[in-house]
N, C-alpha and C positions, 0 to 999 in steps of 0.2 A: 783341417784338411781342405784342400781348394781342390775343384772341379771345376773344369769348363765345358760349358754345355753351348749345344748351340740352338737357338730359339728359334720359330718361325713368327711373325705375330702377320696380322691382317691389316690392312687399312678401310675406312670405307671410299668408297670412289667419292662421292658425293660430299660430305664434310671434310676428307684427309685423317679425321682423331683414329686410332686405335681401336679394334672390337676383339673383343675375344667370340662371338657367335654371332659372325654377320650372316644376313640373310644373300644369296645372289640367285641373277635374275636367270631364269631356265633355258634362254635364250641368247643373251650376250655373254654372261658369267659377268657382271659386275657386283662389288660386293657392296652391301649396305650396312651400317649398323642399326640399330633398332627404333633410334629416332627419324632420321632420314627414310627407311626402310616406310615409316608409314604415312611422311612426307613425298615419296618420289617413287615409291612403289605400287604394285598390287596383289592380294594374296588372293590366291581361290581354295576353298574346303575339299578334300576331296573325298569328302562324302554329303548327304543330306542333314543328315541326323548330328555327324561330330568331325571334328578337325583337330590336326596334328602332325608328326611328323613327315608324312605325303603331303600339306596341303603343298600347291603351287605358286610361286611367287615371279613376276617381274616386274620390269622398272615399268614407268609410265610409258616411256618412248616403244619400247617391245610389243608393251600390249596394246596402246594406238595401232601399229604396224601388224601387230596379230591379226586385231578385229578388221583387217584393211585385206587382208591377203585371201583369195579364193581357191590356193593352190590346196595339193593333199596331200603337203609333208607330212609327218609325224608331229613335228614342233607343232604345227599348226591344228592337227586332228587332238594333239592333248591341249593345247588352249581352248580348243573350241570342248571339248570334257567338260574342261574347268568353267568355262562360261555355264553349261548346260546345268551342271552342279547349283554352280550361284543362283542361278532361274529359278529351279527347281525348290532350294531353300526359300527364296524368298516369294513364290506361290506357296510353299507348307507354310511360314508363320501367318499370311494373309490366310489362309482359309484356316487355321487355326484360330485366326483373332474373332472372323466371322461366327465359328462354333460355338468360342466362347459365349459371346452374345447369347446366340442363341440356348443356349445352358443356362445362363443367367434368366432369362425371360422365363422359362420353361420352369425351374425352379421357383421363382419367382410367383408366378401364377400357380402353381401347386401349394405354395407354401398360403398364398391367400386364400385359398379354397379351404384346406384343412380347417382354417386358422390359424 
């Protein structure tokens, strides 16, 4: 039996190949595929803790142009989210890494005390 179907496929802006699950950018809609994507891209989490199908992606030019703009679109009030997110993570693994330290030293010195 024949069927004709008819397909939609993607391309990525940036190399031209084929993607079946490009990334695009939240600002322009340009697609990427998953190489280029972390070539030409940038993702943000959008949470502390975990990342996933919310986090936020654009190209490098959009978000140069993001971090540039003073205004208070939306576009720009959820860049500025996504920026606040990334801070945020990356003050938790720093004062995580500190803690650790300090756990280690603490334990440490109990453990020579006992014996």
């Amino acid at each position: 039996m024949k069927k004709e179907i008819t397909k939609t496929v993607e391309f990525c802006d940036a190399c031209e190949k084929q993607c079946d699950y490009p990334r695009h950018c939240m600002k322009c809609g340009r697609a990427f595929c998953y190489e280029c994507s972390k070539k030409y891209g940038v993702e943000y989490p959008h949470a502390v803790h975990f990342s996933g199908s919310d986090d936020g992606f654009y190209c490098m030019s959009c978000d140069e142009e993001l971090r540039k703009i003073p205004d208070r679109s939306k576009a720009t009030q959820i860049h500025q989210a996504y920026l606040g997110i990334s801070s945020l993570r990356l003050e938790y693994k720093r004062l995580y890494a500190e803690l650790e330290i300090r756990e280690k030293e603490v334990e440490t010195k109990l453990k020579n005390l006992i014996g």
